[in-house]
SETOR-599625 format. One record per atom (N, C-alpha, C): atom name; residue in one letter; y, x, z. Coordinates in steps of 0.2 Angstrom, whole numbers. Atoms other than C-alpha are relative to their C-alpha. Example, Ala and Ser with C-alpha at 12.3 -4.5 7.8 and 13.67 -1.06 7.14 Angstrom:
NODE   bator   marlum       y       x       z
NODE       N        A      -6       4       0
NODE      CA        A     -22      62      39
NODE       C        A       6       4       0
NODE       N        S      -6      -4      -1
NODE      CA        S      -5      68      36
NODE       C        S       5      -4       3
//
This chain:
NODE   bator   marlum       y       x       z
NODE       N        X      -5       0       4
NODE      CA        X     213    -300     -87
NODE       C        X      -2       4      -7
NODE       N        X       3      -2       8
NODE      CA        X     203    -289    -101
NODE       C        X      -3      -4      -1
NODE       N        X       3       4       4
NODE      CA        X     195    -302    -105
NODE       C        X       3      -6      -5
NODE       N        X      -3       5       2
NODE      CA        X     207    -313    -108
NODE       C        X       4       5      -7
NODE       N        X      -4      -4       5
NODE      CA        X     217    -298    -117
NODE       C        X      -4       2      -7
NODE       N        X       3      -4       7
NODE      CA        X     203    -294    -129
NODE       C        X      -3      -8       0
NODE       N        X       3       6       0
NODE      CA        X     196    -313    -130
NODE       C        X       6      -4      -5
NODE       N        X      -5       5       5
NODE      CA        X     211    -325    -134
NODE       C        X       6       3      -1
NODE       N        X      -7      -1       4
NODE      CA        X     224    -313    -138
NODE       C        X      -2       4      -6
NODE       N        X       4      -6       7
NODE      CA        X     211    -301    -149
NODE       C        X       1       6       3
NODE       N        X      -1      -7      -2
NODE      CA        X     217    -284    -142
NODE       C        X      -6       3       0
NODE       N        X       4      -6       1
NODE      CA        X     208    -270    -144
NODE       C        X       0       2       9
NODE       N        X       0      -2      -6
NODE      CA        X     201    -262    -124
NODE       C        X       7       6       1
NODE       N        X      -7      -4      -1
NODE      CA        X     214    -248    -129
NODE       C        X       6      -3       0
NODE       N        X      -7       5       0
NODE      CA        X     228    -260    -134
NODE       C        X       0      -1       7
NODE       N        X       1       0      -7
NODE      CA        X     224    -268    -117
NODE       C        X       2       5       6
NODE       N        X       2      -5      -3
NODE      CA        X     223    -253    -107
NODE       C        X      10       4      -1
NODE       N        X      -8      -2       1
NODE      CA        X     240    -247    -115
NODE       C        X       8      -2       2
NODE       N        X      -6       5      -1
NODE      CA        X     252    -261    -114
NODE       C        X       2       1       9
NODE       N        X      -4       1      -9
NODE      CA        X     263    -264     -99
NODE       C        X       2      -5       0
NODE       N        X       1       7      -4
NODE      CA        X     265    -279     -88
NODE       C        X       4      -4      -5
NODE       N        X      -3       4       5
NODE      CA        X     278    -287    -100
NODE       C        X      -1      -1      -6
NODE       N        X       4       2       6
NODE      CA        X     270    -284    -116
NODE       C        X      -4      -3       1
NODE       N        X       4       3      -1
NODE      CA        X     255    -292    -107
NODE       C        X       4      -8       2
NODE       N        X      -2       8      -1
NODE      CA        X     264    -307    -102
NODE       C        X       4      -3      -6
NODE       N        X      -3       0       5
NODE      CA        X     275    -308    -119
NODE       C        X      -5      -1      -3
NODE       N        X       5       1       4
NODE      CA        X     258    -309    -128
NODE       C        X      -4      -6       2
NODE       N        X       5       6       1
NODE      CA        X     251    -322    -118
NODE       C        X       6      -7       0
NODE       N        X      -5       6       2
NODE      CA        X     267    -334    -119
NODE       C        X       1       0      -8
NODE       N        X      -3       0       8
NODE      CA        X     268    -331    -137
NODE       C        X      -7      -2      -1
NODE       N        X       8       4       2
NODE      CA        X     248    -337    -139
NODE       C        X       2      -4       3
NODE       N        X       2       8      -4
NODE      CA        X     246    -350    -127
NODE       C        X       6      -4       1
NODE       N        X      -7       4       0
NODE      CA        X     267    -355    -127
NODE       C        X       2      -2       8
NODE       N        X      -1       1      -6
NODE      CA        X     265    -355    -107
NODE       C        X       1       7       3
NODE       N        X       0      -4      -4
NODE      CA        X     272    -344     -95
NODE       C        X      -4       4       3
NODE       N        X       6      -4      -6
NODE      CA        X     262    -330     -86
NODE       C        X       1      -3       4
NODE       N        X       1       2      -7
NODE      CA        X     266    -336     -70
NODE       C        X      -3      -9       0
NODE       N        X       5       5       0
NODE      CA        X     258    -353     -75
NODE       C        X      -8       0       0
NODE       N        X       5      -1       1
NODE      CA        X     243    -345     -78
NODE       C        X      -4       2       5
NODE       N        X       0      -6      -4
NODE      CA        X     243    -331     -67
NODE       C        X       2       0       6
NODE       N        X      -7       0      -6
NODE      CA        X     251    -335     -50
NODE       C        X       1       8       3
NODE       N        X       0      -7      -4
NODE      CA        X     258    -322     -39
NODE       C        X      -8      -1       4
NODE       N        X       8       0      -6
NODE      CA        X     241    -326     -26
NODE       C        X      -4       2      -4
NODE       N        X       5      -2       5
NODE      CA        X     230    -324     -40
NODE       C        X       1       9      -2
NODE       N        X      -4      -6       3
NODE      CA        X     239    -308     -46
NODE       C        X      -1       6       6
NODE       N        X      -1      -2      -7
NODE      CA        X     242    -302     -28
NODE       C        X     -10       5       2
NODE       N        X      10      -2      -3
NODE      CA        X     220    -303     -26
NODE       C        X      -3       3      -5
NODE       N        X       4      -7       1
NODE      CA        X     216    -293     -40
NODE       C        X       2       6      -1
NODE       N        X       0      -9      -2
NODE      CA        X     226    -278     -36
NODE       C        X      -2       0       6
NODE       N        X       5       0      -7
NODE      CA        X     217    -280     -19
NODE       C        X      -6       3      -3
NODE       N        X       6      -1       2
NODE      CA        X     203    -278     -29
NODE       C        X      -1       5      -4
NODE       N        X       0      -6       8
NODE      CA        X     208    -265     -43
NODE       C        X       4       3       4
NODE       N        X      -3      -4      -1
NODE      CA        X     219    -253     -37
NODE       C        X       1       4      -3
NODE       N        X      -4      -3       5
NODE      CA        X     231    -242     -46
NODE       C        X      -8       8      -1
NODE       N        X       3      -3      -1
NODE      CA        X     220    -227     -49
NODE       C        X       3       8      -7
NODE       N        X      -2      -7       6
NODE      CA        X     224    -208     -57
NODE       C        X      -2      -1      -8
NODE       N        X       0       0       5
NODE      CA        X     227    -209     -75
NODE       C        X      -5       6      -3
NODE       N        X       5      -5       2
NODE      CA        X     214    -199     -86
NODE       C        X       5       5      -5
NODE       N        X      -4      -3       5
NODE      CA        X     227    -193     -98
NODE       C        X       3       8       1
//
């Protein structure tokens, strides 16, 4: 997902990093004109927070 956020939407790692899940999805419907969930499914979604895990903020 940062790749896509810093690739084809342009975002900066902190823009990325900062946004919340709706600004992320509003950003890629307003570039590509397609729904996140066409991109994105829930399964996909579901398997990388399996993989990532929320984890204590550094702030």
């Amino acid at each position: 997902m940062l790749g896509f956020a810093t690739g084809v939407l342009g975002w900066s790692p902190e823009a990325f990093w900062r946004s919340t899940w709706p600004e992320l999805e509003a950003a890629i419907e307003g570039r590509t004109g397609k729904r996140f969930k066409d991109i994105i499914t829930p399964a996909r979604a579901a398997e990388i927070a399996r993989y990532h895990p929320p984890t204590k903020s550094i702030r």
